[in-house]
C-alpha positions in Angstrom: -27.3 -25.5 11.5 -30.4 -25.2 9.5 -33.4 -26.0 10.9 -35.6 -28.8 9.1 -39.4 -27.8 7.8 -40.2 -30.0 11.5 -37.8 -28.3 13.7 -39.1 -24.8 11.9 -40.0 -22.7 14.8 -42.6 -20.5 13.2 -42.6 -16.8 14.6 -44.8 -13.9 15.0 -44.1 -11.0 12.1 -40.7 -10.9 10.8 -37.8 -12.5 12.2 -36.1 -9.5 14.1 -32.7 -11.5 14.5 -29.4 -9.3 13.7 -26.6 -11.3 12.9 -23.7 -9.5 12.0 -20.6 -11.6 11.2 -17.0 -8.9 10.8 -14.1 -10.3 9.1 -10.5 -8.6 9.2 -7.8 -9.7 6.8 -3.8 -9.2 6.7 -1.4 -9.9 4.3 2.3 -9.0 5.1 4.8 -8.1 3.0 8.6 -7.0 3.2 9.6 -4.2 1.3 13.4 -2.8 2.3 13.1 0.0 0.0 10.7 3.2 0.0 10.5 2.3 -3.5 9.6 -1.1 -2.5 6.7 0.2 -0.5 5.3 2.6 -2.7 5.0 -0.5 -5.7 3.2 -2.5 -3.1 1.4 -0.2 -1.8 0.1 0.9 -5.6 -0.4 -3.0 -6.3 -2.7 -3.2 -3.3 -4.3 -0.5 -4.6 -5.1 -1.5 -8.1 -6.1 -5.5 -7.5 -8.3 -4.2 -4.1 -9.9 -1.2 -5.6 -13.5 0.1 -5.7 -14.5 -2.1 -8.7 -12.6 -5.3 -7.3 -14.3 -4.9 -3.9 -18.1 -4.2 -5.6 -17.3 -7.5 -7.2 -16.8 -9.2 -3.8 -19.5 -7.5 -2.4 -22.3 -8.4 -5.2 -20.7 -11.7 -4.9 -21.5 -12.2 -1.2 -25.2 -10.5 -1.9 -25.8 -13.7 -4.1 -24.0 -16.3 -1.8 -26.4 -15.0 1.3 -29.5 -14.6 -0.4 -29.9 -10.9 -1.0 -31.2 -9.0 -4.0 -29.3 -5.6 -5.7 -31.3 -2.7 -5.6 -28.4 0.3 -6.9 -25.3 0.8 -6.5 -23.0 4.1 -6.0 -19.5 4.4 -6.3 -16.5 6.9 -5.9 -12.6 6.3 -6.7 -11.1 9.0 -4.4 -8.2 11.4 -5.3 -5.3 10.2 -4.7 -6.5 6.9 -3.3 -9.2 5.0 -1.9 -12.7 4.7 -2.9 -16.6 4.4 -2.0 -19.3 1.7 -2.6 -22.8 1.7 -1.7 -25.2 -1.3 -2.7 -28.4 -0.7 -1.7 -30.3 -4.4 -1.5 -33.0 -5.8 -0.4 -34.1 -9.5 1.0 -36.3 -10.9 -1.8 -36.9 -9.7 -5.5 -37.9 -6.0 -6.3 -40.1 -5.7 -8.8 -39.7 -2.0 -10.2 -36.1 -1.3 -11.3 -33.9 1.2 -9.0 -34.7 5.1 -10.2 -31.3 6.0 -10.1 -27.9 4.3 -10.3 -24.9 6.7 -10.1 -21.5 4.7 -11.3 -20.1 8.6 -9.5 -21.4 9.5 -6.5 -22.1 13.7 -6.1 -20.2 15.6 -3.6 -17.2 16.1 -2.8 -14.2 13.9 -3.0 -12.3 13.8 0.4 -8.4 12.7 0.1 -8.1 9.5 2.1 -5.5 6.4 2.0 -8.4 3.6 2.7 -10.7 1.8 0.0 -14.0 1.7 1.3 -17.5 0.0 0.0 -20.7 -0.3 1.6 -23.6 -2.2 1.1 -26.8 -1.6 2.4 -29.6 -3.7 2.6 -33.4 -2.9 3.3 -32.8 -4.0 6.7 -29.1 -5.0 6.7 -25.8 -3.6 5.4 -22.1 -4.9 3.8 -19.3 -2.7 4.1 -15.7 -3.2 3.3 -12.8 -1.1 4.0 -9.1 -1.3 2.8 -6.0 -0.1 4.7 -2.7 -0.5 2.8 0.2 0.7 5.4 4.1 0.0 6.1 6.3 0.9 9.3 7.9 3.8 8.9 11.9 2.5 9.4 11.2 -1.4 9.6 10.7 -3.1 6.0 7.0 -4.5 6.8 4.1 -3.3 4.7 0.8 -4.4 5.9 -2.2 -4.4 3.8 -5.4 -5.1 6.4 -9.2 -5.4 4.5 -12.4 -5.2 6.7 -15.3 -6.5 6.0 -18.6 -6.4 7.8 -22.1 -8.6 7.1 -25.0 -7.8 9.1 -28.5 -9.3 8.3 -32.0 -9.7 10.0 -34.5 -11.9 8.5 -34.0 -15.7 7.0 -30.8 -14.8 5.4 -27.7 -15.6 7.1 -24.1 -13.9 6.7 -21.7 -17.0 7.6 -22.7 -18.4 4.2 -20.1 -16.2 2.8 -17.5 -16.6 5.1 -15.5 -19.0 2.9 -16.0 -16.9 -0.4 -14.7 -14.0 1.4 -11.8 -16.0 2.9 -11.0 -17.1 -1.0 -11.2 -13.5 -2.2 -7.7 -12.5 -0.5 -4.6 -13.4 0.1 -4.7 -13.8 3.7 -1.6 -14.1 6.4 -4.2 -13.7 9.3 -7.5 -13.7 10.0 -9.7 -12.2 12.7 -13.7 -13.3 12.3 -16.2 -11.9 14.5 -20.0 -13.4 14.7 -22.4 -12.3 17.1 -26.5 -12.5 17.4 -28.5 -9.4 18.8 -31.9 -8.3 19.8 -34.9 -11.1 19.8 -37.7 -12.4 17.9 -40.5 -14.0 18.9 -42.6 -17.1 18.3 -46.5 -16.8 17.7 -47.0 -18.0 22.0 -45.0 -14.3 22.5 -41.9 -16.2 23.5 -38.5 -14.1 22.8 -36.1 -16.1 20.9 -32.4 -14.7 21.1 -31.0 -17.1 18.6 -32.2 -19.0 15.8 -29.7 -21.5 14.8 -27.1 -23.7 16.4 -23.8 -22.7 16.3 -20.5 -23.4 18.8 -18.1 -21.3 17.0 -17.0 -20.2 13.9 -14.8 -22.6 13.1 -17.7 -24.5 12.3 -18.6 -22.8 8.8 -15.3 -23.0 7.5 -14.1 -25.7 5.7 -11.9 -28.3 6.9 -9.1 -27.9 4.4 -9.2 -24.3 5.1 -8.4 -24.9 8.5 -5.9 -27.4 8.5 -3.7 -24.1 6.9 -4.4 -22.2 9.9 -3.4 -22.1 13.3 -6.9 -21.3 15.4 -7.9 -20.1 18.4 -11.8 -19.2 19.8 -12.8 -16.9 23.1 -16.7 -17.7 22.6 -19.3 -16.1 25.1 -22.1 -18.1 24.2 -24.3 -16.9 26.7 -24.2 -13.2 25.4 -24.1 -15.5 21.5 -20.7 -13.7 20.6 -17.8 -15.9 18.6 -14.6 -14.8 18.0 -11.7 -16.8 16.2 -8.4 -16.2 15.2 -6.1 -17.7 11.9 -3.0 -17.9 11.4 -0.8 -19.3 8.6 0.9 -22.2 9.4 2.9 -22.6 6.1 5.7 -19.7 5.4 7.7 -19.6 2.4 10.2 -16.2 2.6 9.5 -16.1 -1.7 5.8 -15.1 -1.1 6.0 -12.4 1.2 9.1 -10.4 -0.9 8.0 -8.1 -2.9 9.6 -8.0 -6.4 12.8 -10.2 -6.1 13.3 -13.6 -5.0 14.9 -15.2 -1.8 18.3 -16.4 -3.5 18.7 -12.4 -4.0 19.4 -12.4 -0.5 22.4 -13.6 1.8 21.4 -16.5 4.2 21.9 -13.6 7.3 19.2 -11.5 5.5 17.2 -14.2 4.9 16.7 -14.8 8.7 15.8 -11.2 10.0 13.3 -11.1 7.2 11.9 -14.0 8.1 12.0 -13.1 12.0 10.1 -9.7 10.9 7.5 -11.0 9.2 6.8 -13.5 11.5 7.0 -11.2 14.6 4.6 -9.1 12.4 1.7 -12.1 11.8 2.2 -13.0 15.8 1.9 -9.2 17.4 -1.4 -9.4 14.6 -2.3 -12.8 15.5 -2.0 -11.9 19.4 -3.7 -8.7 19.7 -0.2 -7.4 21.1 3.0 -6.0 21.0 6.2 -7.8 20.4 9.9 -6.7 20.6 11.6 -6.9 17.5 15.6 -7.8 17.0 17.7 -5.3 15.3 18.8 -4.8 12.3 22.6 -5.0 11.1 22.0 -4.1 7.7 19.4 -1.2 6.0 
C-alpha cells in the first residue's frame, strides 16, 4: 500500500530500506524423444535468450521506476548468455562513457542464460535453466529472476509484467524487507509499506488460474507464495505433435508425468512416479 502525502512518514537521509522481491518460473514439457529434447531445449533457447531477457529486464527498470545507465552483454558458446544493466534511481544527466553490446574476457561454456542488472544501489538479475530427465520424457525449462531495490522505488510493481513475460506452469515468488531506516525523531523503521502477502500485488484474474499457497513470517517481513496451474490441456505441454497422435493409454502416463512433475515443483519435494510400459 502506498502511503498518502498525510500518512508520508518523512525520514532522515535516504530511505535505507532493501526490498528484494525473487521470482522462479517453470514451464514443463514432454518430450519422448532425445530429438524431442534437443528441439525444446533449442526453442527455449532462442525465445529466452540474452536479447529477449534484456527486454524483460529494461522493461521492469521502467515499470519500477529506475533509470538505464549501460548495458553489457555476452551470448556464450554453445549456450547461455550474460546481461548487465547498470541503472540508477532518478535521471542521469551525462550519458554512460561506455556501452559494450560484447563484454571482454573470456567466454566460459555454460548451459544457463543469465542477465544482470545493476542499479546504483540495487540490482536485477535473471537466470535461465533449460533441463530434461535423463530416461523420463520431462523437459523443464526453470527462469530466475531477482529484484532488489532501496530507496522509494519498489520491486512488486513488476511482479505481474514479469508473470506475463513467460509461459508459466509454476510459480515460486519470494518478497522480503531488510535492514532499517529511520525517521527525522531517530526512530528505526523496518518496513515502509503495508503488505500481508504477495498475493496481494497480483491480480485477481491472475490468481483465479492458480492454485496458491503462503508461509508468511511477518514478524522477520518475509512472504513466500506458491502457484500452480489449475487448468491442464495434454496439447500444450507436447512438444511438436498433438494429443490425438497418441493412444488413450499414452495419453494417461503423460498426463500423470507432467503433473507429478508441476506437484514434486509445486511441493518442494519428491514424488514416486508410475512406470512406464512403453519408451
Amino acid at each position: 500500500m502506498k502511503l498518502t502525502p498525510k500518512q508520508r512518514i518523512e525520514l532522515h537521509g535516504f530511505n535505507n530500506l532493501t526490498k528484494s522481491l525473487s521470482f522462479n518460473m517453470y514451464d514443463i514439457c514432454y518430450t519422448k524423444t532425445v530429438e524431442e529434447r534437443q528441439a525444446y531445449i533449442d526453442y527455449i533457447d532462442e525465445q529466452y535468450n540474452a536479447d529477449r531477457l534484456t527486454k524483460i529486464l529494461s522493461e521492469v527498470t521502467d515499470i519500477i521506476g529506475a533509470h538505464i545507465l549501460n548495458i553489457a552483454k555476452q551470448d556464450y558458446v554453445p549456450q547461455g548468455a550474460s546481461v548487465t544493466i547498470l541503472v540508477s534511481e532518478g535521471p542521469v544527466e551525462e550519458a554512460p562513457a561506455e556501452h559494450f553490446e560484447e563484454s571482454p574476457g573470456p567466454v566460459p561454456l555454460t548451459k544457463a542464460y543469465a542477465v544482470t542488472g545493476n542499479l546504483d544501489k540495487s540490482h536485477i538479475t535473471v537466470h535461465t535453466y533449460p533441463e530434461y530427465h535423463p530416461d523420463a520424457g520431462i523437459s523443464t525449462f526453470r527462469a530466475d529472476i531477482d529484484v532488489s531495490t532501496c530507496g522509494e522505488i519498489s520491486p512488486l510493481k513488476a511482479l505481474n509484467y514479469l508473470i506475463h513475460s513467460f509461459e508459466t506452469d509454476v510459480m515460486v515468488i519470494d518478497y522480503r524487507v531488510r535492514g532499517f531506516t529511520r525517521d527525522v525523531t531517530g526512530h528505526k523503521l523496518f518496513i515502509d509499506h503495508d503488505i500481508s502477502s504477495i498475493q496481494n500485488y497480483i491480480p485477481d484474474e491472475v490468481q483465479e488460474m492458480y492454485d496458491m499457497i503462503d508461509v508468511n513470517v511477518y514478524q522477520e517481513n518475509i512472504f513466500h507464495t506458491k502457484c500452480k496451474l489449475k487448468k491442464f490441456d495434454l496439447d500444450n505441454y507436447l512438444f511438436g505433435y498433438p494429443k490425438d497422435k497418441l493412444t488413450e493409454e499414452e495419453q494417461e502416463f503423460i498426463t500423470e508425468q507432467l503433473k507429478n512433475e508441476m506437484d514434486e515443483i509445486f511441493y518442494g519435494k519428491n514424488i514416486p512416479r508410475a512406470g512406464s510400459d512403453f519408451e
